[in-house]
C-alpha positions in Angstrom: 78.3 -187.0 37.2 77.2 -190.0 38.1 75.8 -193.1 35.8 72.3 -194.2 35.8 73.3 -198.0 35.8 76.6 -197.4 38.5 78.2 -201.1 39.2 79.5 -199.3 42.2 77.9 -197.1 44.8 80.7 -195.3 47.6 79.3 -194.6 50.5 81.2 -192.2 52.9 79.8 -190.6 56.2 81.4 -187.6 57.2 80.9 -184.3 59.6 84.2 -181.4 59.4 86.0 -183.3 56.9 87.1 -180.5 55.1 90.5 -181.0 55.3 90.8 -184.4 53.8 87.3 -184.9 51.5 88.6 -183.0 48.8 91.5 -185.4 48.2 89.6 -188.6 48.9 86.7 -187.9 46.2 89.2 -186.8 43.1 91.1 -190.3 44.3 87.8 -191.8 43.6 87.4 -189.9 40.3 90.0 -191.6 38.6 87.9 -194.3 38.4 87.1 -194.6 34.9 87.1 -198.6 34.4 83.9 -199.2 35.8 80.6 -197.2 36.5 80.1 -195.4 39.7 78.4 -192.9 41.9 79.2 -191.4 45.2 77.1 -190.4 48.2 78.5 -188.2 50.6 76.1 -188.7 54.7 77.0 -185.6 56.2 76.3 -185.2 60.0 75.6 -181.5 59.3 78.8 -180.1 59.5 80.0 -176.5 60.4 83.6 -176.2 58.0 83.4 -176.6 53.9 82.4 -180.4 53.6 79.1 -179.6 52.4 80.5 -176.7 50.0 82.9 -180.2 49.0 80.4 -182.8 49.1 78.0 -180.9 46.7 81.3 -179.9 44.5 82.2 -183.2 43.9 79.7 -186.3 45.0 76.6 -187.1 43.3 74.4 -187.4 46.0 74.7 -185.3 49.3 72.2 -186.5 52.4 72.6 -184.6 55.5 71.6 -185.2 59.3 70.3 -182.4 60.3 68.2 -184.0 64.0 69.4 -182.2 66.9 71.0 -185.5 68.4 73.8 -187.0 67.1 73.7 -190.0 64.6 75.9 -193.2 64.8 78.1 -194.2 61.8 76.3 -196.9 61.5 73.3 -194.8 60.9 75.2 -192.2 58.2 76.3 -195.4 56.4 72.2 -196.9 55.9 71.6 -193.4 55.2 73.9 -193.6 51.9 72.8 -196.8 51.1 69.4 -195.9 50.9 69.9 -193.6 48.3 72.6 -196.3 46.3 71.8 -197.5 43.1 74.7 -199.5 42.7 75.6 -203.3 42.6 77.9 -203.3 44.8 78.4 -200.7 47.9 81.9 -199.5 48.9 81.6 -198.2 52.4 85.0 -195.7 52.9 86.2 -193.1 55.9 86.4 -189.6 54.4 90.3 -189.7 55.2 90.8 -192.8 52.7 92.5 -192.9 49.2 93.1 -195.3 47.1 95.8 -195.6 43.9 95.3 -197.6 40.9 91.4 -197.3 41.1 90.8 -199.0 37.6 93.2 -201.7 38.4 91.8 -202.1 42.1 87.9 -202.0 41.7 89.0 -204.2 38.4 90.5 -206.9 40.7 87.7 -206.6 43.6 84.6 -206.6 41.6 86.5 -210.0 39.8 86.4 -211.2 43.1 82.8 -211.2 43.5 82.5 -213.0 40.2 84.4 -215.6 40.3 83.2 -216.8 43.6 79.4 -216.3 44.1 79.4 -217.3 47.9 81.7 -214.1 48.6 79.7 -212.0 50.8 82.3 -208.9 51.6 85.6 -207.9 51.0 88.4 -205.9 52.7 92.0 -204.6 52.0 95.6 -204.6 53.3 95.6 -201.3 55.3 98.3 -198.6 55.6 99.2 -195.1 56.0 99.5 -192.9 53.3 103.3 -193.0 52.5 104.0 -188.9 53.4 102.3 -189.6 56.6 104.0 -193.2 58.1 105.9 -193.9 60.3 108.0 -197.5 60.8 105.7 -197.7 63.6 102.7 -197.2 61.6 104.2 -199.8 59.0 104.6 -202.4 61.5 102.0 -202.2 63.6 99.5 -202.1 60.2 101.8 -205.1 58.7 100.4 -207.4 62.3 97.3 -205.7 62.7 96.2 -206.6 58.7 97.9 -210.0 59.0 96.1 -210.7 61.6 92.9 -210.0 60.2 93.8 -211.4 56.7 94.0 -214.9 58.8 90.7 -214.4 60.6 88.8 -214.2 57.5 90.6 -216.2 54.4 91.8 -219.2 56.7 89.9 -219.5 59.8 86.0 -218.2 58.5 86.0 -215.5 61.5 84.6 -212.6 59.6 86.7 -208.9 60.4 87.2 -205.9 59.2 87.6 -202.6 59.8 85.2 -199.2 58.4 87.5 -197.8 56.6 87.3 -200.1 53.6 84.2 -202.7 53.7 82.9 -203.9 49.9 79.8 -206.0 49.5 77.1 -207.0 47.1 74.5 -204.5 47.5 71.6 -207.5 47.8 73.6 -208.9 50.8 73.8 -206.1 52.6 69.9 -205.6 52.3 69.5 -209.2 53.1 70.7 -208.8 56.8 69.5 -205.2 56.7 72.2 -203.2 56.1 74.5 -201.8 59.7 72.8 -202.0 63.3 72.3 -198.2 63.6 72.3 -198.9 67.8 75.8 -199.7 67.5 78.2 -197.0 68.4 81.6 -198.7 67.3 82.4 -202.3 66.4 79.5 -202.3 63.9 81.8 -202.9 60.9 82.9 -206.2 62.6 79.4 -206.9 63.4 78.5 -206.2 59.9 81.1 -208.8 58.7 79.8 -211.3 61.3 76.4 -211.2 59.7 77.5 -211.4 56.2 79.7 -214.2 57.3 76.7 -216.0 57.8 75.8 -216.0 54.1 78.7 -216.8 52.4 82.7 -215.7 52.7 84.5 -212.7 53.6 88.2 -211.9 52.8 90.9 -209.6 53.0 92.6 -209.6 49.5 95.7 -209.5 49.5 97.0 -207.7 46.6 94.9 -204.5 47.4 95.7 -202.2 49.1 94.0 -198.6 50.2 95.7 -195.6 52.3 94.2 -193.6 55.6 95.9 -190.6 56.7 96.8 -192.4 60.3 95.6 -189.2 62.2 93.9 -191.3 65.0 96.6 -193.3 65.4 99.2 -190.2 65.4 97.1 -188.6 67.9 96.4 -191.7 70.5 99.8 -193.5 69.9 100.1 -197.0 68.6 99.8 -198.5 72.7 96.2 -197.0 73.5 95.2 -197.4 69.8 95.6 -201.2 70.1 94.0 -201.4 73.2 90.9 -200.1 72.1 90.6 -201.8 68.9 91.4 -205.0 70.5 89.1 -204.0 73.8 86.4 -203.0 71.0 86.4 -205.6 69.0 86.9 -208.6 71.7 83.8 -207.2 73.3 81.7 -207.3 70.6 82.9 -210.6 69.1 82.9 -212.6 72.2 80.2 -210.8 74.3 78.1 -209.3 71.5 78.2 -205.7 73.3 79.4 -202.6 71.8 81.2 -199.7 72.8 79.0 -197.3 75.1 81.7 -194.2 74.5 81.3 -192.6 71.0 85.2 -192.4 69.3 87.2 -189.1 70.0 86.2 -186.7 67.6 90.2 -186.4 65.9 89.9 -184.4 62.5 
């Protein structure tokens, strides 16, 4: 399935994804417009990811150490086995419409401005799935971090959607695997330091919003913002691994 030359490389950690892998991979399918590949880091999961991953990715790498790894970990793991020019780091939950016309626009990005070092989307809930809770509280949370990075140079981001050139993220050596959260900011941080990160705006890319169904939009902002404040201003992370919401 996958090209020997792939311009992009999706990266995509997972464990008991099984009810929303399938429909995230055959999003990424429809790709046709540029080469690609995708790598599935499975944390050695118990439901049908695997019997998904192997269906449908072209490269499967599992964790199969008796101790649990980090995300951060799962996602070096995928890059390690990436061949592509640029890596697309994604939650297993994500989907994204208009592939030809979005990878189209993002790997333009890139080109037209050299010093871009990463690049991130408008966020939002997949439409079956939100609420006008989910749409306003997305609306200030994105805006907020579409500020940060194309107006005031304060790289931020969140997992679900991170794009880089793959030789940047080797040149700060790829995610700090000691991290248990926050290290998609701190990820940004560092590339921030070689060039420019942006949120564009005209993109856009779908989660399912089960986290925040299941925490409700008050304790789901003050983690993130508790999270991220922590780790931008005091350079710790989170000690607590994320609930476990599938």
């Amino acid at each position: 399935m996958n090209s020997p030359n792939p311009t992009l490389s999706f990266i995509l950690p997972t464990f008991n994804e099984e009810k929303v892998l399938e429909a995230t991979l055959r999003s990424l399918r429809q790709l046709k417009a540029l080469t690609c590949e995708i790598i599935i880091t499975d944390g050695n999961s118990k439901d049908k990811t695997l019997e998904v991953a192997h269906r449908m990715a072209d490269k499967v790498v599992v964790w199969d150490k008796p101790y649990r790894q980090t995300i951060a970990l799962a996602r070096n793991l995928g890059a390690h086995q990436a061949a592509g020019e640029y890596f697309v780091f994604l939650d297993a939950d994500v989907t994204i419409p208009n592939m030809d016309e979005f990878f189209s626009t993002a790997v333009q990005r890139f080109v037209d401005d050299p010093a871009l070092s990463a690049l991130t989307a408008w966020r939002g809930i997949v439409p079956e799935n939100e609420t006008v809770a989910d749409r306003v509280n997305f609306s200030i949370l994105t805006f907020g971090v579409y500020v940060m990075n194309n107006f005031l140079h304060m790289p931020n981001c969140w997992g679900e959607f991170q794009m880089m050139p793959a030789a940047k993220f080797r040149a700060v050596g790829g995610f700090n695997e000691h991290m248990i959260a926050a290290e998609d900011m701190d990820m940004f941080i560092r590339l921030g330091k070689l060039g420019k990160t942006r949120l564009e705006p005209s993109l856009k890319f779908f989660e399912s919003g089960r986290r925040v169904h299941k925490m409700g939009w008050p304790r789901a902002w003050v983690l993130w913002l508790g999270t991220g404040m922590k780790q931008r201003w005091f350079g710790k992370s989170r000690e607590v691994p994320w609930e476990v919401i599938r």
